[in-house]
C-alpha positions in Angstrom: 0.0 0.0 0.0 2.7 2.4 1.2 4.2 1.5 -2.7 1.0 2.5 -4.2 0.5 5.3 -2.4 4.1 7.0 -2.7 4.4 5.8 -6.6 1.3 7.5 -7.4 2.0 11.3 -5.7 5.4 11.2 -7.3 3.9 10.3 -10.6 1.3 13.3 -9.8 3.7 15.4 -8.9 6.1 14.9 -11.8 3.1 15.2 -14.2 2.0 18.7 -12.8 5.5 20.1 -13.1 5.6 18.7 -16.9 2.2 20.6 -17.4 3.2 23.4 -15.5 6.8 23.7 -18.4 9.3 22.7 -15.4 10.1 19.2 -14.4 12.9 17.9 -12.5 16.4 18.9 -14.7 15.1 22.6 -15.1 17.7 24.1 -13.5 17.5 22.3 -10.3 15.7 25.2 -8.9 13.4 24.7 -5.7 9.6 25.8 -5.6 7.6 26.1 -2.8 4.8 24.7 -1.7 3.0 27.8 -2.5 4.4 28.6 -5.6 3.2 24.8 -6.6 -0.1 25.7 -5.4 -0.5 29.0 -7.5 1.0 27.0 -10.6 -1.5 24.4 -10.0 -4.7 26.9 -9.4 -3.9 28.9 -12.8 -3.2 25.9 -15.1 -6.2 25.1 -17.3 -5.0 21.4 -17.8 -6.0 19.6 -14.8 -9.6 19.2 -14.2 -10.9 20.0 -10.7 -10.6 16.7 -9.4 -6.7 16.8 -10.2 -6.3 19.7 -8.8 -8.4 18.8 -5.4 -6.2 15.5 -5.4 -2.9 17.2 -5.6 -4.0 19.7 -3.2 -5.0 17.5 -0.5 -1.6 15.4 -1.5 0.1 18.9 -0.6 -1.5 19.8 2.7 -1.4 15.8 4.2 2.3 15.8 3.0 3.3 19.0 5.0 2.0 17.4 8.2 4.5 16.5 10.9 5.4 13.0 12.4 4.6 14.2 15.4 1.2 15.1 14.4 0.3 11.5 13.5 2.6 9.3 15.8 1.8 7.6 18.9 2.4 8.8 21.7 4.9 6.9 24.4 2.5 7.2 27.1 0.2 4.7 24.6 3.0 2.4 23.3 3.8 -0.9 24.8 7.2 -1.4 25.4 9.5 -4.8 26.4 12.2 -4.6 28.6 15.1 -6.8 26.7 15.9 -8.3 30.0 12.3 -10.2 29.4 12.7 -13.9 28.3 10.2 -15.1 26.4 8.1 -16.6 28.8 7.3 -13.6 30.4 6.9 -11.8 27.1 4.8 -14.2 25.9 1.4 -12.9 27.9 2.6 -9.1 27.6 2.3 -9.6 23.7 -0.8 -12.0 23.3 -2.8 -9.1 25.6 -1.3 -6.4 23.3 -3.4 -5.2 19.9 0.2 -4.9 18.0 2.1 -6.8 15.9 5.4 -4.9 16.5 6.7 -3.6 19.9 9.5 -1.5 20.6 12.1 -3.0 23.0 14.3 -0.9 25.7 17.2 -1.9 27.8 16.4 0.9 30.4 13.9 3.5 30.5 11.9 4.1 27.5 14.7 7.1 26.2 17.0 3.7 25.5 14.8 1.9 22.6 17.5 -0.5 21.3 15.2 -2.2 18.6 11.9 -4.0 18.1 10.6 -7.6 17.7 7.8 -8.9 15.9 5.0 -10.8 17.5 6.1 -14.0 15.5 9.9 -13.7 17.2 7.9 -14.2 20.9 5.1 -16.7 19.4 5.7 -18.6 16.6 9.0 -20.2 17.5 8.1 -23.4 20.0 11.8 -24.4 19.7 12.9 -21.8 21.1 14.9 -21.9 24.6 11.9 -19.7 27.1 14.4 -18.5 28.9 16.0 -16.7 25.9 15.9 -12.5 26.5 14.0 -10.2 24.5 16.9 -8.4 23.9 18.4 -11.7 21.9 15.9 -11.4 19.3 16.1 -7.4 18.3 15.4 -6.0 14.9 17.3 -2.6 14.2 14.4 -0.2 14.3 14.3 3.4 12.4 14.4 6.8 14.3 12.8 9.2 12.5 12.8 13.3 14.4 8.9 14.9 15.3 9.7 17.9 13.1 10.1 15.7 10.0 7.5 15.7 7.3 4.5 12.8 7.0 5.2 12.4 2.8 8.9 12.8 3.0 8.9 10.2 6.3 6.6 7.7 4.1 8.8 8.2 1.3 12.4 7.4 3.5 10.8 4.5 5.3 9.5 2.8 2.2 13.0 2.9 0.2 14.5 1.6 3.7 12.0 -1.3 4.5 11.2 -0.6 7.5 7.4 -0.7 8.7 8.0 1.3 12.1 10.0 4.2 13.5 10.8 5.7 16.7 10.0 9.4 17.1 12.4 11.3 18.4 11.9 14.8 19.9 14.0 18.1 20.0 15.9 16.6 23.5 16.6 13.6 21.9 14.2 11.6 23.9 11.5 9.0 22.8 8.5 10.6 21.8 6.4 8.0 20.1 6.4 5.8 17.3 5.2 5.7 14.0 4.2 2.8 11.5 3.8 3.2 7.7 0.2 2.7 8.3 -0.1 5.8 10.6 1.4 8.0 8.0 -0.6 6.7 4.7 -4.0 7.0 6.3 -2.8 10.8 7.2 -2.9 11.0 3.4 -5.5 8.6 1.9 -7.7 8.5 5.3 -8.3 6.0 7.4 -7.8 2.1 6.7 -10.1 -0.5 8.5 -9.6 -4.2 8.5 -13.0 -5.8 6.7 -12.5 -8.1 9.5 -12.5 -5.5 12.0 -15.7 -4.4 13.5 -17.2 -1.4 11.2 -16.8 1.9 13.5 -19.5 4.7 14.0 -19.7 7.0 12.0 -18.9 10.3 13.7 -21.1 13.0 13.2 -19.4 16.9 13.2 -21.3 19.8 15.1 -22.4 20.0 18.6 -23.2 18.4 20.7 -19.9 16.3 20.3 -17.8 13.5 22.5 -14.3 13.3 21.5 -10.9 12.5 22.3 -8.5 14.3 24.1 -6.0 13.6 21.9 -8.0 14.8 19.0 -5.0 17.7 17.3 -6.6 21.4 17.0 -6.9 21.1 13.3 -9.1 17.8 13.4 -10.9 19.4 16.1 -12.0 22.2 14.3 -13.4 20.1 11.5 -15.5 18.2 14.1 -16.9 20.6 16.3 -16.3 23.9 13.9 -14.8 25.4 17.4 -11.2 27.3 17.1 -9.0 26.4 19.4 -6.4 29.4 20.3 -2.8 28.2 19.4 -0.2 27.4 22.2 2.1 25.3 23.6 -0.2 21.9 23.1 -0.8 20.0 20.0 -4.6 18.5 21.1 -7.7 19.4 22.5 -6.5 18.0 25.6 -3.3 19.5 25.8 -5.5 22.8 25.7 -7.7 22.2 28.7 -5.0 21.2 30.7 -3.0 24.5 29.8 -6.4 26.4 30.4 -7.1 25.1 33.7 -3.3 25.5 34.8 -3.2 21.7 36.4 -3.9 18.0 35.5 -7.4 17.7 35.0 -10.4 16.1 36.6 -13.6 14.4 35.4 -15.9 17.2 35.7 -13.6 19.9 35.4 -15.2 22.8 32.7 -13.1 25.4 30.3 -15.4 28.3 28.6 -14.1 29.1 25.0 -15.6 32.5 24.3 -16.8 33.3 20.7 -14.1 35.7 19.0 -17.3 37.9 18.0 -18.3 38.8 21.7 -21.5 38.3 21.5 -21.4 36.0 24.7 -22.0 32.9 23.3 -19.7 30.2 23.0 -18.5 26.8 23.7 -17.9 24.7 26.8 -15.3 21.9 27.2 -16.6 19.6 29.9 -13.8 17.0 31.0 -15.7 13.6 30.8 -13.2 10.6 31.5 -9.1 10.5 32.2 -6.6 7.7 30.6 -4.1 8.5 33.4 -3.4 11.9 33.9 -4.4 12.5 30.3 -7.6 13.3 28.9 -9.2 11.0 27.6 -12.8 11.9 26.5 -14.6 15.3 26.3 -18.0 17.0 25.8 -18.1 20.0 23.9 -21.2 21.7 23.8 -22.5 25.4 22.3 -24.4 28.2 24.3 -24.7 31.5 26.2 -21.8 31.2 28.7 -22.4 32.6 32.5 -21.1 36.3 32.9 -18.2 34.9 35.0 -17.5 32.3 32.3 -17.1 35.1 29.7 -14.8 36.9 31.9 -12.5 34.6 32.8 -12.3 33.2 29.3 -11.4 36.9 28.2 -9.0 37.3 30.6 -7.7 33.8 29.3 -8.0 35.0 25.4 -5.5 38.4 26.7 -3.0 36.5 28.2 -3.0 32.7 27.0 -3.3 29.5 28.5 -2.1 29.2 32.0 0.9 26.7 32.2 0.6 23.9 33.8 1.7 23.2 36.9 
């Protein structure tokens, strides 16, 4: 799939630059995403649906890893000081067919195995480490584009990454999987169970760690930008502390007409949020001041 996918927006993208008179020997010069996006807006070749294609290509492409990884505090790591017997009921509880292994805290990822390396070898000694059985695994950084991530880890084989941050710590991993559903949308199993469709406006449930931008597009509710990436990241910056169940953050309309929005904290994974209610209306006059007071000088940080 990640073939398909990566064959097919280079072929677009080579094609639009052959219609557009410049391709990949003229000159060697570099063009930016907005100059590709004027180019393809005035050219009278492509038919609308080319142009929406190559588009949405464009804007899933310029999305960060981060933006689409997993986050540590949801992987499942091994310790390679496991043997397999003990590694054995961590892995057949697990949804995953890969897992990252560590020799230390979760900073020191020294590979992965696959599930068949812990199951499907009865032969096997039990009381052989995890740490025996390592694959090299890819480390890809958070600040590194989705299409040019999809593109590395395809000509290098590998299926999942590491995420590294700015402090060169372990922020998450990423599979090929993750990154071509950011541009094709999402792939379900057709033996999986079909989901529910979600429905956008309010009154909405969704997840905490729903990013701003996918937020938006649910609820049709703005977010300010900050120091947090999701929805949840937001309300705990708002509130200035780890949440609660129950805790409430106003979101003033821009207009000032005194409606609004109200983020209702329903359920925690942790201390992270897991679930929230979001629902529209005339917010109390305390409410619209303290979320005023909150628009002139930011999110609080958390404590």
């Amino acid at each position: 799939m990640a073939r398909v996918v990566v064959r097919a927006v280079d072929g677009g993208l080579r094609l639009v630059t052959a219609l557009l008179g410049t391709g990949p020997a003229a000159g060697r010069e570099r063009i930016s995403e907005a100059e590709l996006r004027d180019l393809v807006a005035a050219n009278t070749v492509l038919d609308p649906v080319g142009r929406r294609i190559i588009d949405e290509v464009l804007v899933a492409g310029a999305s960060l890893v981060r933006e689409v990884m997993m986050p540590r505090t949801e992987v499942v790591f091994l310790s390679a000081a496991l043997t397999l017997a003990e590694a054995e009921p961590l892995v057949r509880a697990g949804m995953h067919t890969r897992y990252p292994v560590v020799d230390g805290t979760h900073d020191d990822v020294v590979g992965f195995v696959h599930l068949r390396d812990v199951l499907w070898h009865p032969d096997r000694d039990p009381d052989t480490t995890v740490g025996a059985l390592v694959r090299e695994v890819k480390r890809l950084p958070a600040s590194k584009r989705v299409l040019a991530a999809l593109t590395e880890m395809r000509r290098e084989g590998h299926h999942l990454a590491v995420v590294i941050d700015e402090y060169g710590g372990t922020a998450g991993i990423v599979t090929c999987e993750d990154l071509i559903e950011e541009l094709v949308g999402e792939i379900h199993d057709e033996y999986a169970e079909v989901p529910e469709p979600e429905l956008a406006g309010l009154p909405a449930v969704v997840e905490g760690r729903l990013n701003l931008a996918d937020f938006a597009e649910r609820t049709a509710v703005v977010l300010p930008v900050g120091p947090y990436e999701t929805v949840g990241g937001f309300v705990m910056a708002a509130l200035g502390r780890l949440p609660r169940p129950g805790d409430e953050v106003p979101v003033p309309d821009p207009s000032g007409s005194g409606g609004g929005w109200l983020l209702r904290v329903l359920t925690l994974d942790g201390r992270r949020v897991a679930r929230l209610a979001v629902t529209a209306g005339r917010l109390p006059e305390q409410r619209r001041t303290v979320g005023r007071s909150a628009s002139r000088t930011g999110p609080a940080s958390p404590s």
